[in-house]
C-alpha positions, 0 to 999 in steps of 0.5 A: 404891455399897453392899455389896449392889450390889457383892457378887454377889446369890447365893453358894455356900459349899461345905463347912460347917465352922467356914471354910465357916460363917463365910464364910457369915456374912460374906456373909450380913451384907453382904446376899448370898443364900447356898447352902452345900453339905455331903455329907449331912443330918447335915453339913448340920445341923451347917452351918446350926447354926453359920451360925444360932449364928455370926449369933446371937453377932453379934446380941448384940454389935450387929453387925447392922443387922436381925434375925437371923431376917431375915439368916437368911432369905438362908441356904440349906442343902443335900446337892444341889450342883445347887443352886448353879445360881444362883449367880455366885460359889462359894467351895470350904471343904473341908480342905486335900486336893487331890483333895477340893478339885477334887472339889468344885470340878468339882462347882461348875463343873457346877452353875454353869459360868458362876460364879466359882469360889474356894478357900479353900485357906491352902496349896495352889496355886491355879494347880494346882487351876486345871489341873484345871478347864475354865475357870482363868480364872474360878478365883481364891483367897479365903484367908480367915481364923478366925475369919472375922466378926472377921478383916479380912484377905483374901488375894486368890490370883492363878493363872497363868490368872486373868484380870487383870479377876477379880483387880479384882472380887475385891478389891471384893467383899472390900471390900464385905464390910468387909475388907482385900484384899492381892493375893499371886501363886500361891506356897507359903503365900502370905504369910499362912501361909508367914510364919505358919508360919514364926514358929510354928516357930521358937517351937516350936523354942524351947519344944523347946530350953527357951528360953523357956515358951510363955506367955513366947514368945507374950508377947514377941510380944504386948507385944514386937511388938503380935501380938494373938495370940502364935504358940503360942496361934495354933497351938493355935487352927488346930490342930495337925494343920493347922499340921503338914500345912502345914508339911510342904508348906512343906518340900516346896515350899521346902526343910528351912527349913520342916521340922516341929520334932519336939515338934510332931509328938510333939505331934499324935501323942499327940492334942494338937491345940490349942483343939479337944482341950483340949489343945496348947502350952496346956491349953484 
């Protein structure tokens, strides 16, 4: 069976960030049509700018198997949520807020109440985002991860309503779209980031404590344990910010194992977010 045929025909991706675009991307390469909704006409360009430059960069690397105009024509962008109507899966990428997420996940619902819904969310419960919709039984995570074209792990997000049929579907879409789906059960930081988090924060204790330099932390994880990325440069790459927001849940939902060291917090309070301010564990 071709990935086409496995892969629903339309696909909605609401919210057009650096997650939302490359979830796009992912899809559109495999040969689904894709709808991304963003909240005005300046987020909607911005969207279509980095799905466009996104498949571009796949073109140069011959990574497509047809032109980049043709992949593009499958590419949908739009302030107007009504236009999910068509689709049978929509994948929610918005930050990690609870309200904003239900928000918009309400939004799917009434403009596609027979589709799938998904959330990207790397931290937030999905049963709970769950509650909050009419049908939790089509309600399923889809933690992808960034950069999303270049990443093949998929965390397939079980909520307590999820219906077991669901779970079955999701994995093969993640295989149609080239990818390695794990099944995790609805938890805190599921796996990927609950044990993501926790290596980065100790690392960071380390830097804090003077134990080591970022560059050699990282690079007894690289050389040492065959991480393609050590923990530090990871963090800058997420973000600072996002690494504390989770962390700080982490605490809440698991105890004080997870509880930010205080050099991270210096850090995001002085505006040293990672990769996109120039600035982290590493000067970029």
């Amino acid at each position: 069976m071709s990935s086409e045929s496995m892969l629903p025909a339309v696909v909605g991706v609401y919210g057009g960030g650096r997650m939302g675009a490359g979830i796009a991307h992912a899809f559109l390469v495999s040969g689904a049509q894709v709808v991304v909704v963003e909240g005005d006409e300046s987020l909607a360009d911005a969207a279509r700018g980095r799905v466009t430059t996104s498949i571009g960069k796949a073109a140069e690397r011959g990574l497509l198997t047809g032109p980049v105009a043709e992949v593009l024509t499958g590419l949908t962008v739009t302030t107007t949520p009504s236009d999910l109507a068509g689709c049978s899966l929509v994948v929610e990428a918005v930050p990690e807020d609870t309200a904003l997420k239900l928000e918009v996940l309400r939004r799917a619902e009434d403009s596609a109440p027979d589709a799938v819904l998904a959330t990207n969310t790397s931290s937030l419960s999905v049963s709970a985002l769950a509650a909050g919709l009419r049908a939790p039984e089509r309600f399923i995570g889809l933690h992808f991860f960034n950069p999303v074209p270049a990443s093949d792990l998929v965390e397939v997000v079980v909520g307590e309503q999820t219906a077991p049929a669901l779970v079955d579907r999701a994995r093969g879409w993640v295989t149609a779209l080239g990818k390695t789906g794990i099944t995790v059960q609805d938890s805190p930081g599921f796996a990927s980031s609950r044990l993501g988090v926790a290596i980065a924060l100790e690392a960071m204790r380390m830097v804090q404590e003077g134990v080591a330099s970022a560059q050699d932390i990282d690079t007894a994880m690289t050389l040492g344990y065959r991480h393609p990325v050590g923990p530090l440069r990871t963090t800058d790459i997420v973000g600072l910010d996002v690494r504390l927001a989770i962390a700080e849940h982490l605490t809440r939902e698991l105890g004080p194992r997870f509880e930010p060291p205080q050099v991270l917090r210096d850090k995001v309070a002085a505006g040293e977010l990672g990769r996109k301010t120039g600035r982290g564990f590493y000067d970029w």
